[in-house]
N, CA, C and O atoms as a printed pandas DataFrame, in Angstrom:
     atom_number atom_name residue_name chain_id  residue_number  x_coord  y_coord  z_coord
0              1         N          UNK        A               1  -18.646  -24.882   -4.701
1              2        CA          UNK        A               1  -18.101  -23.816   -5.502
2              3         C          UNK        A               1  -19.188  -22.761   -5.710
3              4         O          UNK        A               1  -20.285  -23.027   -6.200
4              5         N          UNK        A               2  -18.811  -21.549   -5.305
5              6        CA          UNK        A               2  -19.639  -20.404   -5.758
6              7         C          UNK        A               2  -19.473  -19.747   -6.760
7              8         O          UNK        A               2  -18.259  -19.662   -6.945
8              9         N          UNK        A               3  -20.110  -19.145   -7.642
9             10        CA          UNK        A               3  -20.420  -18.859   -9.169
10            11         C          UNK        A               3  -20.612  -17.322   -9.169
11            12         O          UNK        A               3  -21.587  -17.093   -8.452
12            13         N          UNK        A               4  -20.098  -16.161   -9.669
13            14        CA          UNK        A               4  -20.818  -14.884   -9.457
14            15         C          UNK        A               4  -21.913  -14.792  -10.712
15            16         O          UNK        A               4  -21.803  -14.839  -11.937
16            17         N          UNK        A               5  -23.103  -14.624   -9.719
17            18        CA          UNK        A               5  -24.314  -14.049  -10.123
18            19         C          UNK        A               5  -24.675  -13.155   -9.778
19            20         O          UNK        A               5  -24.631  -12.979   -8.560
20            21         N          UNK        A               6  -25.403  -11.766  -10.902
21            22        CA          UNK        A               6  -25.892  -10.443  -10.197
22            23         C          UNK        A               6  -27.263  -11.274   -9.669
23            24         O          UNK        A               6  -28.099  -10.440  -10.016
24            25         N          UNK        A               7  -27.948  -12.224   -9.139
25            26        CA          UNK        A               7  -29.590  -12.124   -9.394
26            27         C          UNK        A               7  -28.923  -13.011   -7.098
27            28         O          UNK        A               7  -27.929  -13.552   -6.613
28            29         N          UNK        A               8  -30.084  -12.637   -6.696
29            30        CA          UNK        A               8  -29.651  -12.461   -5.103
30            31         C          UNK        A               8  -29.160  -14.415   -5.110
31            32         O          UNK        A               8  -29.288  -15.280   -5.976
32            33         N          UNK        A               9  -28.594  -14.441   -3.713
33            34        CA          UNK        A               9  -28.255  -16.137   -3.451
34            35         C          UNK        A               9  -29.277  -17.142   -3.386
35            36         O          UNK        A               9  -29.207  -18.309   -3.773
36            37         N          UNK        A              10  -30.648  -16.279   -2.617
37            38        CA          UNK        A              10  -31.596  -17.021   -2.208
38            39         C          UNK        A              10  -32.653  -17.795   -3.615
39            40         O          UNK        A              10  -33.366  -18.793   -3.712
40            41         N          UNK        A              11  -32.196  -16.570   -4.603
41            42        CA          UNK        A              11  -33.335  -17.023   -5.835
42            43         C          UNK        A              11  -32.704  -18.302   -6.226
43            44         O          UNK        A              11  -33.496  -19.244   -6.233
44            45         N          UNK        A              12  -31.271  -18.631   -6.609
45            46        CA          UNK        A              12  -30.528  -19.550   -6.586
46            47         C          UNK        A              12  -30.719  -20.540   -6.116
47            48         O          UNK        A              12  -31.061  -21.393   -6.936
48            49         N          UNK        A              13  -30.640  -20.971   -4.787
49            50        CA          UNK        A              13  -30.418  -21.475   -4.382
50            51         C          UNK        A              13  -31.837  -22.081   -3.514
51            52         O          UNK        A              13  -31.679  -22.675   -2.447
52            53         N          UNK        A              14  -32.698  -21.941   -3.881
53            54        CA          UNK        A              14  -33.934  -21.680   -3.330
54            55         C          UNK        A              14  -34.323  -23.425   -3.765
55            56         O          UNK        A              14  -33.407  -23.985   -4.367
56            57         N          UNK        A              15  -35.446  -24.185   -3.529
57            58        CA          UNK        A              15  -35.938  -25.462   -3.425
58            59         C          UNK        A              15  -37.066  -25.091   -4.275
59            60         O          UNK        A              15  -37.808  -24.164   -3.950
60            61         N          UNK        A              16  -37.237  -25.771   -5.357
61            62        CA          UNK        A              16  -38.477  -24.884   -6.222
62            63         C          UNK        A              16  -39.552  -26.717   -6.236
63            64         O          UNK        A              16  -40.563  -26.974   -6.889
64            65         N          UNK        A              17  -38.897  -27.486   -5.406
65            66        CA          UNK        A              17  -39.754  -28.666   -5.319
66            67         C          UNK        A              17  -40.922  -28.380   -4.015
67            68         O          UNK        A              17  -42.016  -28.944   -4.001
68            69         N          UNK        A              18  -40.512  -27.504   -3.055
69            70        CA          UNK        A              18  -41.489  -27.230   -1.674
70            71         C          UNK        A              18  -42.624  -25.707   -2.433
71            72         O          UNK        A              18  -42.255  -24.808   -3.189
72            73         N          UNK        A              19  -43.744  -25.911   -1.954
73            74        CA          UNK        A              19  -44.601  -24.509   -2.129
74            75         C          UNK        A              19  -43.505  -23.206   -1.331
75            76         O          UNK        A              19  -42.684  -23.544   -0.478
76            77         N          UNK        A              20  -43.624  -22.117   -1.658
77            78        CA          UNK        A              20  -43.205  -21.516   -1.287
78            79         C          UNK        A              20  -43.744  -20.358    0.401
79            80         O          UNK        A              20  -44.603  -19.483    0.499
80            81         N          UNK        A              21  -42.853  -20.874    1.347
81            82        CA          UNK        A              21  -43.959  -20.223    2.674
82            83         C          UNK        A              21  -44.457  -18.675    2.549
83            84         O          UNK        A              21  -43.837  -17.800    1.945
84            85         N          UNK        A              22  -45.801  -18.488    3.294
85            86        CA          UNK        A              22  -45.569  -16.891    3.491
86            87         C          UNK        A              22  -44.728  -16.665    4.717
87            88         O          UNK        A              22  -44.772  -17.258    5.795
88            89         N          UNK        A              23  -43.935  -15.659    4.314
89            90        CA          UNK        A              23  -42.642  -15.190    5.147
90            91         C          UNK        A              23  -43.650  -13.493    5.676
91            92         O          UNK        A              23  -44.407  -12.823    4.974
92            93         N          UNK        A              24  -43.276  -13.300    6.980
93            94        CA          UNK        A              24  -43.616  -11.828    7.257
94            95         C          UNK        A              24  -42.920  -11.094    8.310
95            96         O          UNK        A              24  -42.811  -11.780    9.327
96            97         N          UNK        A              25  -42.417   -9.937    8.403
97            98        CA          UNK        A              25  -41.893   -9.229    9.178
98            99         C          UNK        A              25  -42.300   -8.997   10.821
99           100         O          UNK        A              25  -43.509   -9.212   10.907
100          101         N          UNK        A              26  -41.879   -8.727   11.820
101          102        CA          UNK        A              26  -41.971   -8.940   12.881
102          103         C          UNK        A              26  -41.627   -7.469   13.437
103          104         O          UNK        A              26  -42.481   -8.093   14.067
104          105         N          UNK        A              27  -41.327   -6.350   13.813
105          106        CA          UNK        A              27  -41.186   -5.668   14.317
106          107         C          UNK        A              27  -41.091   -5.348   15.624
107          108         O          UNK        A              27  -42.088   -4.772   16.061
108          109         N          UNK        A              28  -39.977   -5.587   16.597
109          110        CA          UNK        A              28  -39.641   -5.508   18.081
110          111         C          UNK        A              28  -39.711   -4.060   18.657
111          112         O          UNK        A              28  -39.397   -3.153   17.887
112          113         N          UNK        A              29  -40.097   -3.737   19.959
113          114        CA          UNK        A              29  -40.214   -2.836   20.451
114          115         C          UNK        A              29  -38.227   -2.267   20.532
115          116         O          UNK        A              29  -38.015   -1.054   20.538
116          117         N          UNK        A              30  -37.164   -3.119   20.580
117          118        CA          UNK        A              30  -36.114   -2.700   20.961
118          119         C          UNK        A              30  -35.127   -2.620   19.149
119          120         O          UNK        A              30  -33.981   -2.991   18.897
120          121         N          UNK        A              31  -36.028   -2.079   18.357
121          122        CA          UNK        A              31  -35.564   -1.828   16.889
122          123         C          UNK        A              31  -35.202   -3.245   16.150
123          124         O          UNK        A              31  -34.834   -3.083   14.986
124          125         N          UNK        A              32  -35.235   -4.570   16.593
125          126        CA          UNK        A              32  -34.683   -5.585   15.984
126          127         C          UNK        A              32  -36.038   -5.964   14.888
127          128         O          UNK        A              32  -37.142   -5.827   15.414
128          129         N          UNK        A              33  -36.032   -6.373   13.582
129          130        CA          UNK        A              33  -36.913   -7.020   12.873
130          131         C          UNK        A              33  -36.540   -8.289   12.957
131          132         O          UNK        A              33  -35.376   -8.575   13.236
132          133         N          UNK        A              34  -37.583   -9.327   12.702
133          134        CA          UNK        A              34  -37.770  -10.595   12.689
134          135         C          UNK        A              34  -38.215  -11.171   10.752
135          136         O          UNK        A              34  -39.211  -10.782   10.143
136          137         N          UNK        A              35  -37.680  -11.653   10.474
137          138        CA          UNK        A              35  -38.690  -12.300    9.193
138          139         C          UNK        A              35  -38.418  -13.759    9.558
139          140         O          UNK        A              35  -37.387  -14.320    9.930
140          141         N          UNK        A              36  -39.549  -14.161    9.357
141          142        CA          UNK        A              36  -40.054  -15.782    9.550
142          143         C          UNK        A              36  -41.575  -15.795    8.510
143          144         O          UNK        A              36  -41.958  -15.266    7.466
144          145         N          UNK        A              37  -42.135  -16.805    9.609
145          146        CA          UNK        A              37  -43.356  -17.500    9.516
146          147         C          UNK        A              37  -44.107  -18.199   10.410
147          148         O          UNK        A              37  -43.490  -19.000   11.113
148          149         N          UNK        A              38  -45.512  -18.078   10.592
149          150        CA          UNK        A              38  -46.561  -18.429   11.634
150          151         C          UNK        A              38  -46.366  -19.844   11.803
151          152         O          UNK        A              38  -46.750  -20.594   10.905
152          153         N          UNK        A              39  -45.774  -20.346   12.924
153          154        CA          UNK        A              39  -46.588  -21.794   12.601
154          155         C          UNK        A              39  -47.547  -22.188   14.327
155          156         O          UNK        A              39  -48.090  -21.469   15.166
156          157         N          UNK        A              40  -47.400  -23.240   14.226
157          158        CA          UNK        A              40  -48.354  -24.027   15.149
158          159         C          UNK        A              40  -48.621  -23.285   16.720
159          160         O          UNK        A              40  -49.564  -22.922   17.423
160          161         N          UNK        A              41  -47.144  -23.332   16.741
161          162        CA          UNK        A              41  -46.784  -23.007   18.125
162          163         C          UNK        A              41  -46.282  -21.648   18.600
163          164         O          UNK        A              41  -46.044  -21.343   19.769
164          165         N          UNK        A              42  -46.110  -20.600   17.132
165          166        CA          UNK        A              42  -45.929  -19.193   17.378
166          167         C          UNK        A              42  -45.269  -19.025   16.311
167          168         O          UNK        A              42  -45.377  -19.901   15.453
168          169         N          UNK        A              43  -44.581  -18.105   16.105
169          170        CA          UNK        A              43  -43.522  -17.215   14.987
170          171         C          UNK        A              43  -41.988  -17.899   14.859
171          172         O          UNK        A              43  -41.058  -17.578   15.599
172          173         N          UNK        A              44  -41.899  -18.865   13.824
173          174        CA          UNK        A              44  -40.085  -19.454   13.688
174          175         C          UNK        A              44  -39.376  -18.169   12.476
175          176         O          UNK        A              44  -39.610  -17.614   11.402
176          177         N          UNK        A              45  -38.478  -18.234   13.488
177          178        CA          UNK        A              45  -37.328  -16.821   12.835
178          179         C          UNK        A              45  -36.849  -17.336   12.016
179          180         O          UNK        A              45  -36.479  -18.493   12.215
180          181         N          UNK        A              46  -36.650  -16.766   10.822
181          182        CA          UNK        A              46  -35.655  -17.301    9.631
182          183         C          UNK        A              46  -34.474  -16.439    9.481
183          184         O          UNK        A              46  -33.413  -16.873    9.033
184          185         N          UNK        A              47  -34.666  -15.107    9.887
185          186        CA          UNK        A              47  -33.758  -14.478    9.237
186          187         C          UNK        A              47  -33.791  -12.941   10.514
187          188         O          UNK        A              47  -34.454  -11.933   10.271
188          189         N          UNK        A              48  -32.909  -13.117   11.847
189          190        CA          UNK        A              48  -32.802  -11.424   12.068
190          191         C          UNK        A              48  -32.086  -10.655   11.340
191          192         O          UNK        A              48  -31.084  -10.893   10.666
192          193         N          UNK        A              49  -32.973   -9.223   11.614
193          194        CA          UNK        A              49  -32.751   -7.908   10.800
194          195         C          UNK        A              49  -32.440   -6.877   11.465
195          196         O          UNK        A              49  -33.290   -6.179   12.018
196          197         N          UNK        A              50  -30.873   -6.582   11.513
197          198        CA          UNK        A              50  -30.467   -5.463   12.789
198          199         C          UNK        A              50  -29.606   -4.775   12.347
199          200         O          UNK        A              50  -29.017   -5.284   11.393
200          201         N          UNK        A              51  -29.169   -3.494   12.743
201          202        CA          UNK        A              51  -28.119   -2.199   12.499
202          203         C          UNK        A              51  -27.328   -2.582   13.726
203          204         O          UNK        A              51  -26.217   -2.052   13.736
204          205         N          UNK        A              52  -27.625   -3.464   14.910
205          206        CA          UNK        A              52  -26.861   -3.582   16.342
206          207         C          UNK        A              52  -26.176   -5.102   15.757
207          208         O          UNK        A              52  -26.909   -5.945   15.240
208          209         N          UNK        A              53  -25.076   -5.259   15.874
209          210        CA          UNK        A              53  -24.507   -6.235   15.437
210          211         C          UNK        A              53  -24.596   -7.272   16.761
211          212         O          UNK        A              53  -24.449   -8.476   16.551
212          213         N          UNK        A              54  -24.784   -6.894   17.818
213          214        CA          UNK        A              54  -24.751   -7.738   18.992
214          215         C          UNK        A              54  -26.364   -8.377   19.690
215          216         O          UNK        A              54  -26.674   -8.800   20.803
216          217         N          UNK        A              55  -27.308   -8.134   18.080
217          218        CA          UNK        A              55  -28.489   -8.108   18.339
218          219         C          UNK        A              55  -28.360   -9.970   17.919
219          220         O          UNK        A              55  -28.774  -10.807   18.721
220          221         N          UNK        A              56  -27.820  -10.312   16.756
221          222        CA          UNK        A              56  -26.752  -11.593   16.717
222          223         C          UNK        A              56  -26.921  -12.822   17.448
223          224         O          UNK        A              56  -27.185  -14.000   17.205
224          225         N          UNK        A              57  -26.630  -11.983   18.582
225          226        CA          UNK        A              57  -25.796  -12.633   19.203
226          227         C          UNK        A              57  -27.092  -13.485   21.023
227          228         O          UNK        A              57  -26.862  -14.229   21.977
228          229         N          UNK        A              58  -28.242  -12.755   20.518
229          230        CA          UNK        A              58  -29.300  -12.688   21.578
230          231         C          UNK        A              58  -29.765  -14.446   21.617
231          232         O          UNK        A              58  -30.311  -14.834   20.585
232          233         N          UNK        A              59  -29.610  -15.303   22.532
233          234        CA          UNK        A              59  -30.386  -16.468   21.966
234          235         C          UNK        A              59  -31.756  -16.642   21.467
235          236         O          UNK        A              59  -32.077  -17.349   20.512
236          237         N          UNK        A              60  -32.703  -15.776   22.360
237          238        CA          UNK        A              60  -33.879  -16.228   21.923
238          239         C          UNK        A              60  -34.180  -15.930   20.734
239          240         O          UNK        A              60  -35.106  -16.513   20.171
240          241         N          UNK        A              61  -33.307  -14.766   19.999
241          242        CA          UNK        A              61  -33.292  -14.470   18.203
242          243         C          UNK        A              61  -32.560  -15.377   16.736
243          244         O          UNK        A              61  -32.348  -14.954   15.600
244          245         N          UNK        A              62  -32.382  -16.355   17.165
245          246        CA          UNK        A              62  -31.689  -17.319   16.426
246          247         C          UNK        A              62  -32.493  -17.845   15.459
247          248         O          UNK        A              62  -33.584  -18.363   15.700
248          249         N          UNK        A              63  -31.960  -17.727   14.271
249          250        CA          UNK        A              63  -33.093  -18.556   13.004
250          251         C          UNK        A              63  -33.407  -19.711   13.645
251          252         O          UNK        A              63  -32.650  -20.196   14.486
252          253         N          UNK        A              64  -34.225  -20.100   13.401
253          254        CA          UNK        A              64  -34.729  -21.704   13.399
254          255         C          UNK        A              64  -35.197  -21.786   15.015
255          256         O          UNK        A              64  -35.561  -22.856   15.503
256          257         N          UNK        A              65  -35.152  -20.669   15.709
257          258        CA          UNK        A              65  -36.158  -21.021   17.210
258          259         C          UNK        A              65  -38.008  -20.723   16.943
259          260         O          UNK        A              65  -38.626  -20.253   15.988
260          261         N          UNK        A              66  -38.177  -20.930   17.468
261          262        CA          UNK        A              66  -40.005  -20.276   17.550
262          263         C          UNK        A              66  -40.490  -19.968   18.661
263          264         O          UNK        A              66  -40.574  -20.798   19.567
264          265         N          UNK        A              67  -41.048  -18.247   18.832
265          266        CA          UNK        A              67  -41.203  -18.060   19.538
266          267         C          UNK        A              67  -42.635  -17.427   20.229
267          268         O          UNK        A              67  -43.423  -18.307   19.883
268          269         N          UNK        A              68  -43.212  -16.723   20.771
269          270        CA          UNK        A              68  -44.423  -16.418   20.845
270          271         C          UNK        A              68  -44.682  -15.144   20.844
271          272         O          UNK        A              68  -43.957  -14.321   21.403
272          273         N          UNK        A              69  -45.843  -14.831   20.154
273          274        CA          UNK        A              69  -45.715  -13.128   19.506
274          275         C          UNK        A              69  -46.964  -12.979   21.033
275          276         O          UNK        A              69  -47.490  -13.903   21.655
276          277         N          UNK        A              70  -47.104  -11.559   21.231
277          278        CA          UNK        A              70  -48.338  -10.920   21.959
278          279         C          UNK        A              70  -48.501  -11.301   23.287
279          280         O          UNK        A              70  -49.440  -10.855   23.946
């Protein structure tokens, strides 16, 4: 059941038992933003950021892949 709250979903709903990651923006040469986080093996996407709705739809842009920056 969802509840209306003015305060965003994520503050909500958020895990306040884990530290909280640093999250940082990604910026693509073809206008798409990325927000994730660094890990071991490169950059895991949490969240694409697009005005192209079919940007979506790209596999290698899928939350939860990791991919390699540079």
């Amino acid at each position: 059941m969802v509840l209306y709250t003015p305060y965003d979903v994520d503050i909500i709903m958020r895990d306040l038992t884990q530290p909280e990651a640093m999250q940082r923006e990604v910026r693509l040469a073809n206008g798409i933003v990325l927000l994730g986080q660094d890990v071991e093996s490169g950059f895991k996407i949490e969240r694409v950021v697009c005005g192209n709705s079919n940007a979506y739809l790209i596999p290698e842009f899928q939350p939860g892949m990791v991919i390699k920056l540079g």
